[in-house]
Each structure stands twice: as C-alpha cells, then as structure tokens.
N, C-alpha and C positions, 0 to 999 in steps of 0.2 A: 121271218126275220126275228119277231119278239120271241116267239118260242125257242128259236137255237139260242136267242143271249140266255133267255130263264135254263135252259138246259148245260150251256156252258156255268153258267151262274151257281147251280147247281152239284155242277162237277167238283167246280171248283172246292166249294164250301166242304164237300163230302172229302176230301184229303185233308189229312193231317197238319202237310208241310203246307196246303192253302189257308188254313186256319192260321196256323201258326205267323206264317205273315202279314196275317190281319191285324191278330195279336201283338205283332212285333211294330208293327208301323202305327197302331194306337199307342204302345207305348211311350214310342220315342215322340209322339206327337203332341201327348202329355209332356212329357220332360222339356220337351222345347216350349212348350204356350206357357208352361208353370216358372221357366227360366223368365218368359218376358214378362208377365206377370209378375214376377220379383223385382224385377230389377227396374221395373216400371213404378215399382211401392205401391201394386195396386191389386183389391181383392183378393186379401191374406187368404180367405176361409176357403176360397177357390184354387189357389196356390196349396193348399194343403190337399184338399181333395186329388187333385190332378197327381201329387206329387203321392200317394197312396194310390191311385189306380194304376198309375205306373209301377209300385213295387207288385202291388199284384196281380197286373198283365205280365210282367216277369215270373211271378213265380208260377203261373198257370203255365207259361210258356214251358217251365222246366217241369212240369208233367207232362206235357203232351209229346217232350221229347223222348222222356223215360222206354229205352227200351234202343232208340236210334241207333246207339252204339254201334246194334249186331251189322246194321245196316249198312255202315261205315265201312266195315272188318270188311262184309262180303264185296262191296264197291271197291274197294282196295286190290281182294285177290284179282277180281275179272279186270282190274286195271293193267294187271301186270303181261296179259297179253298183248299191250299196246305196243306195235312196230316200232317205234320213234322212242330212242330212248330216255333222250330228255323232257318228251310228255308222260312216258311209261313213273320216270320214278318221281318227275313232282306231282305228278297225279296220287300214285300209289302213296305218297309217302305224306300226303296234305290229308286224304281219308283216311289213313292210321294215326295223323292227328288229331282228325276233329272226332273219330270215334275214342282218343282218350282226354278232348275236350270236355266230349259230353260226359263220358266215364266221371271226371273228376265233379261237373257240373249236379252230375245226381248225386252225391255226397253233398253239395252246398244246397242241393234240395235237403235232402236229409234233415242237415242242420235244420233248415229255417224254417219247417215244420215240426221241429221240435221230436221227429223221433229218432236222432242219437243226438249225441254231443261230439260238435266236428271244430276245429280250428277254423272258421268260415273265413279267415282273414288269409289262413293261408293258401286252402283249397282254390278260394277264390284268384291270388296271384298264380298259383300254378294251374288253373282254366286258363287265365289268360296269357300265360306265355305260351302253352302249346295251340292257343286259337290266334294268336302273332305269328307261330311256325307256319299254320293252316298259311294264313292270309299272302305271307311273303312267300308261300310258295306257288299261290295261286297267282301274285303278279307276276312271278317269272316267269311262270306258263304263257302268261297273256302275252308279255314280255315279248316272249320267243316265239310264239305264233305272228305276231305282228312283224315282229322282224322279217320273219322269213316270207311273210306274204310282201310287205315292201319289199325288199329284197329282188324277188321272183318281179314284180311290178319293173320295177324300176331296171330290172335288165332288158324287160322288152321293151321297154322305154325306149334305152340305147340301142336295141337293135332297130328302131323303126328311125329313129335320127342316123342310124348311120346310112339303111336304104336312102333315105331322103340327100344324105352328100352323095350317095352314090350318082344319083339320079340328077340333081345340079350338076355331078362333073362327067355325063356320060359316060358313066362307069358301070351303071345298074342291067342285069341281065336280061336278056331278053326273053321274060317273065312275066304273061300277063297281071298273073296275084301280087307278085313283087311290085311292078309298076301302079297298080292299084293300092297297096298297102304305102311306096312311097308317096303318093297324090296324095295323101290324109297330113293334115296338119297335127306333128308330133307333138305329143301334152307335155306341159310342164312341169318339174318336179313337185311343186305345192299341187299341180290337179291331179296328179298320181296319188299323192299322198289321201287327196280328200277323198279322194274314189274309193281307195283303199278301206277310208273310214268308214265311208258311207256304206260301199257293200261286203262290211263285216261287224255290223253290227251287234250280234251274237259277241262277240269279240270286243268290241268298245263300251258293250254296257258291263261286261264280266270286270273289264277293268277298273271301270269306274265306281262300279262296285263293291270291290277290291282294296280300295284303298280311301271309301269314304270310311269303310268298317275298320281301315286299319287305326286310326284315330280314336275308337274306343278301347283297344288293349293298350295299346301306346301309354295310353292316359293311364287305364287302371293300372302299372306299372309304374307311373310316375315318369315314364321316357320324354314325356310332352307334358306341358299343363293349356286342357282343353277345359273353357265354363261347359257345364251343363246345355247353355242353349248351344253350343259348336255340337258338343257329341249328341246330342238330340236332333240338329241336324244332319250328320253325317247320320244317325240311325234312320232317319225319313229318306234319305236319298237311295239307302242301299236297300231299303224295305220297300219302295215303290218300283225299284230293279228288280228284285227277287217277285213283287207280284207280277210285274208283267211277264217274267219268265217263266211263271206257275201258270199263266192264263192262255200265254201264244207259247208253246212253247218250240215253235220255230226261232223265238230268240233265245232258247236255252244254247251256251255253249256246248258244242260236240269235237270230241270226247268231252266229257266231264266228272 
C-alpha cells in the first residue's frame, strides 16, 4: 500500500501539468495567507515575502507552460470528432482559446523577463479575456451535460410514478418486472437531483471548478471588484480540483 502511494506520488510529480498544480495552489495559498496578513496589520516582512513567492510561483508556472499551446491546437482538432454537437464545438472552440491564452501568456513571459519589450498591461488584458471565453465555455458544457443527465433522470422519474398510479388504480399490466419496478417507492425530485450530483462527480467538480477560476479574469478585467484574499481563494479551490483530477483521474471530466 505505501509503495503504490510513493509510486502514485511519483507519477504524479514526474508530469508537468502535476507540477504546475502544485505550483499553482502554492501560489494562490500565498496570496490568500499575505491578504490576511495585511489586513490583519500583521508581520509586514512575511507579507512581502509571501507576496514575492507568489509573483514567482507565477512566473515559473509561465515556463513550465512554454510550449502547451501545440497541445491545445492538437486537443481541439481530435475534439472535433465528438458526436454531440454542442460538446463538439464548446469543447473545440474552449482549447483554441486556451491555446491562444497561453500563446498571448508567453509574450507576458517575455516581457517580464526582460527579453523583449511587451505592453504587459495589455497582453495581459487580452490573456484574460480569451481565458473568460475558455471558462464560459467550459460552464456551458457542464451546463448542458447536467442538464441532460437530470433531464434523462427525472423522465424515469415520471415513468416509475406513473407505473405506481397504475398499480393503485388496477390498471398496471400483467407484468412481473412492471409490478416489481411499481412496489419500489418513487424518489423525489430533490433525491433525483442529489443522486444525480453525487454520481457525477467528474461533472460537479468540473463545474465548480469553472466558475471559482471564473472570478479571476472577471476581476483582471475590472467586470468584478474581487480583494486579493477572494481571488486567492477562488485560486485554492479550483487548484485543489485540478489536483485531485491530475491524481484520480477517474474524476477527470470525459470528453474533455
């Protein structure tokens, strides 16, 4: 048992996007401790520090990405053989944003190692409106898969309540499975729904996911005004999602 965790452990670390994770959920862990440390007016010199390790667990992140892009491009074309058209094109059309997210992102690397001279103010708005495209396309997805599984849910729903009047007005056919499927006490719209949440998980953390991340372009944008510790939080929540899906990745959303 210890050796498959060291071996998963392992695994893990030896990926990119596992790293990067790591790196992403220290950073925002930083921005949130250094936000309440401010605002608490306590231990400036630690507040500084925290608030530097953060800029540069960012900017190490935007090397380790260097290169993602192609990665994006390719995820995009094999997207486009997906059946379902409305997961075909916000799928495809969410990784040809985040690969000219990153595109624009490695120019604001650029910049801020000093080897060209870039507008960082602007590159940086225009990352984050096409990583807002990325996100709100990603809820719709979510959006629309949920839907359709309640949906699906919730007709058989109605179909085991209508057996059930059947079966109160002696009307039900002379059916063993029928009569067996009416004897079952029909669940409730709220126990459908939590059923629904509970076995699609893959699914409820993608969301929530989704729209904790949506809170920092928002903001970099000026759409919202979020303190530091808010987007610091919203980056902890969505960077503890993305590990557990880098680790089990039975809770990776599929397609993705």
């Amino acid at each position: 048992m210890e050796g498959h965790l060291v071996d998963k452990i392992v695994k893990f670390n030896s990926q990119a996007s596992g790293r990067d994770k790591l790196f992403r959920l220290a950073q925002y862990c930083s921005k949130f401790i250094s936000w309440q440390l401010q605002k608490a007016d306590l231990a400036e010199d630690s507040v500084r520090k925290l608030q530097l390790l953060s800029t540069a667990l960012s900017t190490c992140r935007k090397f380790l990405r260097v290169g993602k892009s192609v990665d994006f491009v390719h995820s995009a074309l094999n997207s486009l053989h997906i059946s379902d058209s409305i997961l075909r094109w916000t799928i495809t059309v969410s990784k040809l944003n985040q690969a000219l997210y990153l595109l624009f992102d490695h120019i604001v690397l650029a910049g801020r190692i000093g080897i060209a001279k870039v507008d960082k103010e602007k590159w940086n708005e225009l990352s984050a409106k096409f990583w807002l495209i990325t996100l709100t396309l990603g809820i719709i997805r979510d959006l629309y898969d949920m839907a359709n599984i309640l949906s699906q849910e919730l007709r058989s729903r109605e179909a085991e309540a209508t057996q059930q009047q059947h079966k109160l007005t002696g009307d039900i056919p002379e059916n063993n499975n029928i009569r067996h499927k009416a004897g079952k006490r029909v669940p409730s719209r709220n126990q459908v729904i939590r059923r629904c949440l509970a076995e699609n998980k893959p699914l409820v953390l993608d969301l929530v996911k989704n729209l904790s991340d949506l809170v920092l372009p928002l903001e970099a944008l000026g759409h919202i005004q979020a303190s530091p510790g808010a987007q610091g939080l919203a980056g902890v929540i969505s960077s503890v999602i993305g590990i557990a899906t880098t680790w089990q990745p039975m809770l990776r959303l599929v397609p993705s």
